[in-house]
Backbone as JSON, one array per atom type, in Angstrom:
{
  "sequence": "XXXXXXXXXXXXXXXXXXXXXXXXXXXXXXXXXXXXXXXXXXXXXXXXXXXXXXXXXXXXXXXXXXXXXXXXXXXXXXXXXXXXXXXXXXXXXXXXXXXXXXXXXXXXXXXXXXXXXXXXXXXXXXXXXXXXXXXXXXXXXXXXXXXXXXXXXXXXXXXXXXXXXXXXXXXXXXXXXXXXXXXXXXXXXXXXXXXXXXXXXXXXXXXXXXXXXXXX",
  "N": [[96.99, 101.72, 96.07], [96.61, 103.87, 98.92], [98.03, 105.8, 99.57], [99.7, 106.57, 97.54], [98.35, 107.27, 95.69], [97.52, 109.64, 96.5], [99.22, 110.93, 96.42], [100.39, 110.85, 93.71], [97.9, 112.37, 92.75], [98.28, 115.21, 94.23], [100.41, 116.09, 92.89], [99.91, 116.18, 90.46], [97.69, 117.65, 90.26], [99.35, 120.77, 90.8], [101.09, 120.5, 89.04], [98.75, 121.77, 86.56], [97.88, 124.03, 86.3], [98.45, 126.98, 84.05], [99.96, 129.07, 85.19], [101.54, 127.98, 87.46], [102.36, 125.38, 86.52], [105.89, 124.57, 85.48], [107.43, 122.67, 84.89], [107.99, 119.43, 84.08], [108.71, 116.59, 85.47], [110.27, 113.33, 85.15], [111.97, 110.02, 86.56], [114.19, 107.96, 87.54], [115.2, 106.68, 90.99], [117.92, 105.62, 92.76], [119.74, 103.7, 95.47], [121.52, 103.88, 98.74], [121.18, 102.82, 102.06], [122.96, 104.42, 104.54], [122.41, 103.89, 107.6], [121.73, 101.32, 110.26], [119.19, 98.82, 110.39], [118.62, 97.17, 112.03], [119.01, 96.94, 115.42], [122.17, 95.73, 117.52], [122.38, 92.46, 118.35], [121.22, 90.98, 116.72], [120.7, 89.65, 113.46], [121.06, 91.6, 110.9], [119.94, 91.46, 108.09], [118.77, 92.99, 105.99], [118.49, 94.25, 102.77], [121.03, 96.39, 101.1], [120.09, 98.27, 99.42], [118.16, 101.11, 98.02], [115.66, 101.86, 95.86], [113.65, 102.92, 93.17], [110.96, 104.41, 91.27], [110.68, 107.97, 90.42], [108.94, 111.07, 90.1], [108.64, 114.68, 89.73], [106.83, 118.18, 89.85], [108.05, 121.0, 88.72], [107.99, 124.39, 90.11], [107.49, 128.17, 89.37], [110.19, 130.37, 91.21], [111.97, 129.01, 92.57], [111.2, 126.84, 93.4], [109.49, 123.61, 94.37], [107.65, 120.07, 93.67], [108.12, 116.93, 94.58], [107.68, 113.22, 93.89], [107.98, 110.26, 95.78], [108.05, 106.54, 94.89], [109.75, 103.97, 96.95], [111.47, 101.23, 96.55], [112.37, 98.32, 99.48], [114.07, 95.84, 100.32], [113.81, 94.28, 104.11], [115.29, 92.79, 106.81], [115.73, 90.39, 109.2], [117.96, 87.91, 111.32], [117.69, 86.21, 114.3], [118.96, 83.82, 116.65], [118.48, 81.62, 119.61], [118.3, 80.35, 122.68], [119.34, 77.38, 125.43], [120.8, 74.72, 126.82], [118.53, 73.15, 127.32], [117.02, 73.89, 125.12], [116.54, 75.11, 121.94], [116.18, 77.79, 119.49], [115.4, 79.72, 116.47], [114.52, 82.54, 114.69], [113.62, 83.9, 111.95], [112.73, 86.7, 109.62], [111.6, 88.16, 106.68], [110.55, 91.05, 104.48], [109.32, 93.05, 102.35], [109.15, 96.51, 101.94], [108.13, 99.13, 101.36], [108.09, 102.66, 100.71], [106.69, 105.82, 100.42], [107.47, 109.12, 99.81], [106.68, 112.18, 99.61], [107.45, 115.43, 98.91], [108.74, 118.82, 99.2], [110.49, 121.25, 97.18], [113.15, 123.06, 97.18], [115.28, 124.78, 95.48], [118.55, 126.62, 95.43], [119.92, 129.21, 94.33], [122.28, 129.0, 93.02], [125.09, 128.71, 90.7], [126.41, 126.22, 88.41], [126.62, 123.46, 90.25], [124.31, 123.34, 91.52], [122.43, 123.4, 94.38], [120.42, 121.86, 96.39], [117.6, 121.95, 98.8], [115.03, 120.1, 100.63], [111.89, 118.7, 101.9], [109.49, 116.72, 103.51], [106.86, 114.3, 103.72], [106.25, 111.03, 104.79], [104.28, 108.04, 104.03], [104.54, 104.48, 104.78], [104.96, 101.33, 103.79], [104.91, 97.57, 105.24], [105.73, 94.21, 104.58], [105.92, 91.02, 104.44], [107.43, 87.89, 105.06], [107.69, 85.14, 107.63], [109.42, 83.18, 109.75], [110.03, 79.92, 111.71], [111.88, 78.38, 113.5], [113.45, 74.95, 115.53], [114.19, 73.19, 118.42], [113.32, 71.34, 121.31], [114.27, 69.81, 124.62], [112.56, 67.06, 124.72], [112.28, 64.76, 126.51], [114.22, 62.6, 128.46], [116.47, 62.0, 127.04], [115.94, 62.3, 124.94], [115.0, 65.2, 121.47], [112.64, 67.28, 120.56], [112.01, 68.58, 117.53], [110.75, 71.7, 115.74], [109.08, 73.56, 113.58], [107.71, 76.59, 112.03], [105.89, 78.55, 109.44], [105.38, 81.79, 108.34], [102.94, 84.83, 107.33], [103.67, 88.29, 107.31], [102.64, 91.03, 107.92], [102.66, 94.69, 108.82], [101.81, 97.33, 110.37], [101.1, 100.34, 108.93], [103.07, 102.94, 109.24], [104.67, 106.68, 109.19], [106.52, 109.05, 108.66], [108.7, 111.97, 108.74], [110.6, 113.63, 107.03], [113.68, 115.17, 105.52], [116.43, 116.55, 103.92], [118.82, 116.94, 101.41], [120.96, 117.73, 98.48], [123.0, 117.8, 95.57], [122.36, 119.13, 91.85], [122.63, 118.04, 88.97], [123.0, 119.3, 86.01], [122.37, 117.79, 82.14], [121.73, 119.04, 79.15], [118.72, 118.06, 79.02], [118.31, 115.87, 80.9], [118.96, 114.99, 84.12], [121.25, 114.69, 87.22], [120.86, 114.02, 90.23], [122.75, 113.67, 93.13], [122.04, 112.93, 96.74], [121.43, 113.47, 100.3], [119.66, 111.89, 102.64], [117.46, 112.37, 105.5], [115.27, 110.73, 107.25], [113.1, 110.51, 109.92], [110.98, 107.93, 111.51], [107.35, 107.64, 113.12], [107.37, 105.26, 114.6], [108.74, 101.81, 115.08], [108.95, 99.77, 111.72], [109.0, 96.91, 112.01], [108.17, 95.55, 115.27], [108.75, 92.99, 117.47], [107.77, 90.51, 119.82], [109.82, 88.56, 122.04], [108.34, 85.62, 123.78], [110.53, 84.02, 125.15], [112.56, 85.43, 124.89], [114.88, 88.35, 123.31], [113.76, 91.32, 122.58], [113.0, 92.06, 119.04], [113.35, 95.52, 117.55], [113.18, 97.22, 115.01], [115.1, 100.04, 113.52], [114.23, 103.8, 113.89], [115.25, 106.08, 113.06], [116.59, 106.68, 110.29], [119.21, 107.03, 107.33], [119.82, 108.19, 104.12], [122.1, 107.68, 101.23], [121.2, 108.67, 98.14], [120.58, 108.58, 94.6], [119.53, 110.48, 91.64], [118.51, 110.12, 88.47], [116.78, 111.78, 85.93], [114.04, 112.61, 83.58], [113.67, 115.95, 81.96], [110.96, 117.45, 81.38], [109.58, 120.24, 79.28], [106.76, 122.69, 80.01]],
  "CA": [[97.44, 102.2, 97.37], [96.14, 105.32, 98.8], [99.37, 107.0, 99.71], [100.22, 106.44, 95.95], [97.12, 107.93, 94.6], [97.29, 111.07, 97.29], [100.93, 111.43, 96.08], [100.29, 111.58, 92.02], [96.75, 113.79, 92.7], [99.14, 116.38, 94.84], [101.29, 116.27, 91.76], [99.1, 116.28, 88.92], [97.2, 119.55, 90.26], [100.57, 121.43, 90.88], [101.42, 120.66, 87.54], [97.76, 121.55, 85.94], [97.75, 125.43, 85.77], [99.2, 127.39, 83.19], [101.02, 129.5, 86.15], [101.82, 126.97, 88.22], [103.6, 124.41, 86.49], [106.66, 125.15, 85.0], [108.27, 121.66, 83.82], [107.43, 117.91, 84.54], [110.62, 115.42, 85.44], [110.46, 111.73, 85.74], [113.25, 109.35, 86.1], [114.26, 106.67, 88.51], [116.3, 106.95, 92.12], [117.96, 104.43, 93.77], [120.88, 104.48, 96.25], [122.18, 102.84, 99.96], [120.59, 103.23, 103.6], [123.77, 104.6, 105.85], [122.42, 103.52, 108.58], [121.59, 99.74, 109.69], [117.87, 98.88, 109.94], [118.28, 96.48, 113.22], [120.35, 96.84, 116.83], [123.2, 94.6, 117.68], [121.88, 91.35, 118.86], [119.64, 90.67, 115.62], [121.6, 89.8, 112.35], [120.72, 92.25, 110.06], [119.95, 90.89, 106.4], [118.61, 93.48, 104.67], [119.67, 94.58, 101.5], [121.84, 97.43, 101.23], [119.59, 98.75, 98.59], [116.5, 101.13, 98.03], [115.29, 102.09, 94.25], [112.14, 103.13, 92.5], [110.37, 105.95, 90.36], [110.52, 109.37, 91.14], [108.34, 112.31, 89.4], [108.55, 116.2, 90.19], [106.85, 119.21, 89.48], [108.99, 122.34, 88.93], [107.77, 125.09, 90.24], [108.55, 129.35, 90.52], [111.19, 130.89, 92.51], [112.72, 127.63, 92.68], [110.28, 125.5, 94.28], [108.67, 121.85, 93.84], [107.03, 118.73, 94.08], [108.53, 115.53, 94.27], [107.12, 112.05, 94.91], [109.02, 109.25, 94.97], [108.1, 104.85, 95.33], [111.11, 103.47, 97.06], [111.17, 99.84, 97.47], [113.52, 98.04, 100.19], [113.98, 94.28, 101.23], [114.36, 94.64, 104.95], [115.0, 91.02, 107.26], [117.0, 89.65, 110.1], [117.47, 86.74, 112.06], [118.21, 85.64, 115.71], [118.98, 82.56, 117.49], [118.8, 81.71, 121.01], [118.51, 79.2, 123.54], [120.45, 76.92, 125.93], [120.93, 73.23, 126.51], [116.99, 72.57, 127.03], [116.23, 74.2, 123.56], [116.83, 76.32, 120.9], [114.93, 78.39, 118.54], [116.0, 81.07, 115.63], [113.85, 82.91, 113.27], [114.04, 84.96, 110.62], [112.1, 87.57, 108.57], [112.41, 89.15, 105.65], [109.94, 92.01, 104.7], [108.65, 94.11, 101.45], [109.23, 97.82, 102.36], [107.72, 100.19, 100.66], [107.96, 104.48, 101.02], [106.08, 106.81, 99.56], [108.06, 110.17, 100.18], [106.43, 113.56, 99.69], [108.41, 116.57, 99.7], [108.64, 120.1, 98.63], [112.14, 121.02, 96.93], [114.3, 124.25, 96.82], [116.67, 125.12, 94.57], [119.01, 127.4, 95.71], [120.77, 129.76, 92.92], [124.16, 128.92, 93.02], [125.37, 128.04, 89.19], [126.93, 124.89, 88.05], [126.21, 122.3, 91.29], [122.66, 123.8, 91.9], [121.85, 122.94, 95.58], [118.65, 121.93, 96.85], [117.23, 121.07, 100.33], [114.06, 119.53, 101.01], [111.21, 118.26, 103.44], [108.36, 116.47, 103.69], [106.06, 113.63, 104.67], [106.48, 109.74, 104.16], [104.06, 107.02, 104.77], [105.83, 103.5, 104.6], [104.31, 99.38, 103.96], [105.89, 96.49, 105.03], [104.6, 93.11, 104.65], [106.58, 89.65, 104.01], [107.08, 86.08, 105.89], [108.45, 85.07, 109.01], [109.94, 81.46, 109.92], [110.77, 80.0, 113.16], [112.36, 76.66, 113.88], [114.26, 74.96, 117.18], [114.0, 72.23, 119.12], [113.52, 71.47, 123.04], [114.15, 68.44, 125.09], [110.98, 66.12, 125.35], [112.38, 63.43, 127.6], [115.81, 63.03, 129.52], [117.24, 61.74, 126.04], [115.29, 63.18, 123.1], [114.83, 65.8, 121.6], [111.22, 66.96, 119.72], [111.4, 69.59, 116.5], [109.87, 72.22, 115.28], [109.45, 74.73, 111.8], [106.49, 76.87, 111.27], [106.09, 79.73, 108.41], [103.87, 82.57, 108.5], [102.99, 85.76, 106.64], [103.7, 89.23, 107.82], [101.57, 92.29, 107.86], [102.96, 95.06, 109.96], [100.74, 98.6, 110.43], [101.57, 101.62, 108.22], [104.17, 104.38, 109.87], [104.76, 107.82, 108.69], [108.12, 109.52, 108.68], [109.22, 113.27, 108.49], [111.88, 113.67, 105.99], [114.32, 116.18, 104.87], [117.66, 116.29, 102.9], [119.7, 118.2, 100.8], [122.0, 117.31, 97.83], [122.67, 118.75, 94.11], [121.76, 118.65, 90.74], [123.57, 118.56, 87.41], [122.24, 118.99, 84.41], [123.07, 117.53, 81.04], [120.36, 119.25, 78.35], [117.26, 117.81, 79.79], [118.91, 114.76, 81.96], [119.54, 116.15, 85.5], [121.15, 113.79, 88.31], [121.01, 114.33, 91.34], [123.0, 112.87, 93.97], [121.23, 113.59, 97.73], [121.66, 112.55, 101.6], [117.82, 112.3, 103.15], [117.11, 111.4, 106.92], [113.8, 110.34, 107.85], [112.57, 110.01, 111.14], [109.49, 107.43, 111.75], [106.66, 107.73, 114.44], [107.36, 104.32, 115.56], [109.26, 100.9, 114.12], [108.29, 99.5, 110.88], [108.77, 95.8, 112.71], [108.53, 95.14, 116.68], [108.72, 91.77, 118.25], [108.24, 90.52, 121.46], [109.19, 86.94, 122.06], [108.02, 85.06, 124.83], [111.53, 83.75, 126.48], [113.64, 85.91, 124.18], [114.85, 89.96, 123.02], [112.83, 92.04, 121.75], [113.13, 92.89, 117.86], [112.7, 96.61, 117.33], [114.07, 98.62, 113.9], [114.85, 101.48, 113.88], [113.14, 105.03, 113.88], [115.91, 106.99, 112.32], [117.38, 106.4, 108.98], [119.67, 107.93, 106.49], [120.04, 107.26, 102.74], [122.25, 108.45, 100.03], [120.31, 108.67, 96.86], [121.16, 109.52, 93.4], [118.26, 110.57, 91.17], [118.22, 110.31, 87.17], [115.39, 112.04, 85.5], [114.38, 113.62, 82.43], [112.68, 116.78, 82.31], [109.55, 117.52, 80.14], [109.04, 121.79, 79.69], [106.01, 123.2, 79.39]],
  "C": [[97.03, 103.66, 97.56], [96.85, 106.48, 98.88], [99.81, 107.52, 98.36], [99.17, 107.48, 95.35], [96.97, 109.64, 95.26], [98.49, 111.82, 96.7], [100.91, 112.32, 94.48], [99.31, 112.7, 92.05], [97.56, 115.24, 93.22], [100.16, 116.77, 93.63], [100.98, 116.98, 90.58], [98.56, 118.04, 89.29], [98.35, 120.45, 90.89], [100.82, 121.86, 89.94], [99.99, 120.97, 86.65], [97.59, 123.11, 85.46], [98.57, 125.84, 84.79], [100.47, 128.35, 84.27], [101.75, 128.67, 86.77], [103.06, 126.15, 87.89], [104.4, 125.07, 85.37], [107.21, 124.0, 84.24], [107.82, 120.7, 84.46], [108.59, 116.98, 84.8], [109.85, 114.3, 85.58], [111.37, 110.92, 85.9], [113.19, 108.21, 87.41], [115.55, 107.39, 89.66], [116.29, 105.86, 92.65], [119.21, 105.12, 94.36], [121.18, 103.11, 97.36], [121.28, 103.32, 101.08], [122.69, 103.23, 104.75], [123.52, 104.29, 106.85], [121.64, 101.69, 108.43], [120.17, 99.84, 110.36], [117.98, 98.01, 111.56], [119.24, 96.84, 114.32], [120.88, 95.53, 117.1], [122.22, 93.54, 118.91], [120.96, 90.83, 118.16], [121.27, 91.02, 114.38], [120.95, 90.55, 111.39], [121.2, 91.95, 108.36], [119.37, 91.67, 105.97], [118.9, 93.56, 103.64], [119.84, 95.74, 101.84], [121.25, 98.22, 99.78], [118.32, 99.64, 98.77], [116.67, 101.83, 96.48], [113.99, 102.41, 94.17], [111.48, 104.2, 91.61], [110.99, 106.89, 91.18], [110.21, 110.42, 89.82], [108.44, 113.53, 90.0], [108.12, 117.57, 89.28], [107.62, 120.25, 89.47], [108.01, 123.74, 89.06], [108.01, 126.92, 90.17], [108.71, 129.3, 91.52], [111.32, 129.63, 93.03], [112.23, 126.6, 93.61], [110.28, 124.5, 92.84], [108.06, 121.13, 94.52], [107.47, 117.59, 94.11], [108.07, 114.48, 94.97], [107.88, 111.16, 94.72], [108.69, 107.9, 95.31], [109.1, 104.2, 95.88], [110.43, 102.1, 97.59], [112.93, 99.13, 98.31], [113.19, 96.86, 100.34], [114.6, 94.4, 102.75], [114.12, 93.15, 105.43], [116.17, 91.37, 108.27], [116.58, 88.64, 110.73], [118.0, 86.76, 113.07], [117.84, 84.43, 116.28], [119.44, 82.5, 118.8], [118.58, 80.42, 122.12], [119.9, 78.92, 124.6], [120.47, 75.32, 125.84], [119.82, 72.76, 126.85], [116.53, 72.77, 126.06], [116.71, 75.25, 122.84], [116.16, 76.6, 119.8], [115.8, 79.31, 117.6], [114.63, 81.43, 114.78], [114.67, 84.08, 112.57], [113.19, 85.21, 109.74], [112.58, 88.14, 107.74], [110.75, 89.86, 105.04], [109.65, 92.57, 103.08], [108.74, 95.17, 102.06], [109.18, 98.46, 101.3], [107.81, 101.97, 100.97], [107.46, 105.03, 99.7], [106.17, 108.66, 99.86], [107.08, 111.12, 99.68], [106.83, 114.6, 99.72], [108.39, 117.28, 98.34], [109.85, 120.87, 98.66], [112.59, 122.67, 96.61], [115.13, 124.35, 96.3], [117.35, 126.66, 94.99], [119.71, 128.33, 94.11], [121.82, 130.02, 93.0], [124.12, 127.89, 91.74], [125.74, 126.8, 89.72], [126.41, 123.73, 88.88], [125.09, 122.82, 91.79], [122.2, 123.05, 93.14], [121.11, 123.12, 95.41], [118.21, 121.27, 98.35], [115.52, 120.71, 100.1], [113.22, 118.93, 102.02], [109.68, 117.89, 102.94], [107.73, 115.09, 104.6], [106.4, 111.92, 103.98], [105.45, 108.72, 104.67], [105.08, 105.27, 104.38], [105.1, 102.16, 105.18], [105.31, 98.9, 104.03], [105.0, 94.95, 105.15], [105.73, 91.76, 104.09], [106.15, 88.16, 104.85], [107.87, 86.29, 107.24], [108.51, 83.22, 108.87], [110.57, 81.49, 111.31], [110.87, 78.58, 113.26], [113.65, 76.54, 115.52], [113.73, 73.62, 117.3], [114.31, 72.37, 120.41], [113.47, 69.76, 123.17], [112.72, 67.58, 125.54], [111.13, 65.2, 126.12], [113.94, 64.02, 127.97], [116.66, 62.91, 128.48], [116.85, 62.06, 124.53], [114.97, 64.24, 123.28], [113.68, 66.46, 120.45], [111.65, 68.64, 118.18], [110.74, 71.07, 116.19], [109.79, 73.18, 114.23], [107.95, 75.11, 111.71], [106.9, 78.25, 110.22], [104.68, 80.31, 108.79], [104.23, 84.08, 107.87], [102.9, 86.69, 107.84], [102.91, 90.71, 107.16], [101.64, 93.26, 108.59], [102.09, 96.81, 109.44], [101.4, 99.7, 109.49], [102.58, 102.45, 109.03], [104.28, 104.98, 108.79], [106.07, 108.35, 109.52], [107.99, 111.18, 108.11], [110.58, 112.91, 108.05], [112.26, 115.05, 105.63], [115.86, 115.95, 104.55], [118.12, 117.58, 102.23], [120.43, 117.4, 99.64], [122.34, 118.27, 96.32], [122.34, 118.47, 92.84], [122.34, 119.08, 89.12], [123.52, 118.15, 86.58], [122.95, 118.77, 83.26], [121.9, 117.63, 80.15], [119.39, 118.75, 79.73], [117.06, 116.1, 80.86], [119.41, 115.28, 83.01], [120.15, 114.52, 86.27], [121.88, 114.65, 89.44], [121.2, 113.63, 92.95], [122.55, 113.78, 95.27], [121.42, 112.32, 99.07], [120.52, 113.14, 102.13], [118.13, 111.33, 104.41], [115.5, 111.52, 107.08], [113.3, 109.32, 109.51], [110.9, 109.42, 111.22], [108.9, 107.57, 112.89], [106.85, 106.48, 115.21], [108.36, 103.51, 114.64], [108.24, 99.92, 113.24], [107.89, 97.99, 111.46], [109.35, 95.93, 114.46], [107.98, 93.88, 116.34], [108.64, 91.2, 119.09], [108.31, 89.06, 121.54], [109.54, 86.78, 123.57], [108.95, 84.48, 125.79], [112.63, 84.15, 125.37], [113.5, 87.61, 124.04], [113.94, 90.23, 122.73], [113.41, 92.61, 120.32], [112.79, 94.11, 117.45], [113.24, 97.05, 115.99], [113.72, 99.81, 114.37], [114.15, 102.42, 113.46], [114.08, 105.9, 113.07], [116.77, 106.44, 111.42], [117.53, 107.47, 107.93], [119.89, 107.04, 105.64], [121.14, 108.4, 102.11], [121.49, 107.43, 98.75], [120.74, 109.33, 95.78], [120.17, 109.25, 92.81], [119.06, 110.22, 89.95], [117.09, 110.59, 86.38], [115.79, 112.75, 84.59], [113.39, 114.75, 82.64], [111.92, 117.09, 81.12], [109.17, 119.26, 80.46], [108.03, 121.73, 79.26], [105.5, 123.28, 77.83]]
}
């Protein structure tokens, strides 16, 4: 993936000078999405989950680098019709982020704040299903079920957050609330005698990191 490979190269040469880098972290973050992923009139099945790596350079004067993989299962379904027919589908999705961001540490002891900001692009890709039936005569009624794969365009998200960080030796965690606003929705829909499916553009997470750090 190229977001992936732009992410570690931005990393790697951060961390490559003898000035420059100061310490190496890796560890894993997962967490919740506070907000819900679809608008009322669409059942929202996601999961209530996102997880994945996360690496960071440490920088002076309390900068950084951090990248992070988050994966999400995002889905919903809706059903609709009247007494000539009825239809429902339902998707469910692969969501991927590939965050970016450049981290502050404030210098306040013990709970060590930090805010942050950067750039996100963001894959989604799964199935879709749609079944129903309509009246074919005055007394029957005809079927139908197809499946099909999903492939929806890249979006990019501005992100920023804040949370803190508390160290144990060389184990830090760091619990953190990040909003990210996207340029558009990860899935639209338009059906032909029904709503429109949009997600949303603005989402909040809490996130708690665990990483270890590697000095110099």
């Amino acid at each position: 993936m190229r977001q992936l490979q732009i992410g570690l190269f931005l990393l790697m040469a951060a961390g490559s000078g003898p000035i420059c880098g100061q310490s190496f972290s890796f560890g894993f973050k997962g967490g919740a999405p506070v907000t819900s992923e679809f608008a009322d009139g669409f059942v929202d099945e996601s999961r209530r989950y996102a997880a994945g790596p996360t690496v960071e350079v440490g920088l002076p004067l309390g900068l950084g680098i951090e990248f992070d993989a988050l994966y999400r299962r995002s889905g919903y379904s809706l059903s609709y019709g009247g007494q000539l027919y009825s239809s429902a589908t339902r998707e469910a999705d692969n969501v991927w982020e590939f965050p970016l961001l450049a981290t502050y540490r404030l210098r306040v002891p013990v709970l060590k704040p930090f805010v942050e900001g950067g750039w996100a692009p963001r894959i989604a890709h799964g199935h879709s299903i749609e079944s129903g039936r309509y009246m074919s005569s005055l007394s029957t009624y005809a079927s139908y079920y197809s499946s099909s794969s999903t492939s929806w365009p890249t979006t990019h998200g501005a992100v920023v957050g804040g949370g803190l960080r508390i160290s144990a030796g060389r184990i830090t965690f760091a619990p953190e609330l990040r909003y990210t606003r996207w340029n558009q929705p990860a899935v639209q829909v338009i059906f032909s005698d029904g709503p429109t499916c949009i997600s949303g553009q603005n989402q909040v997470d809490f996130l708690l990191g665990v990483s270890f750090r590697m000095k110099r």
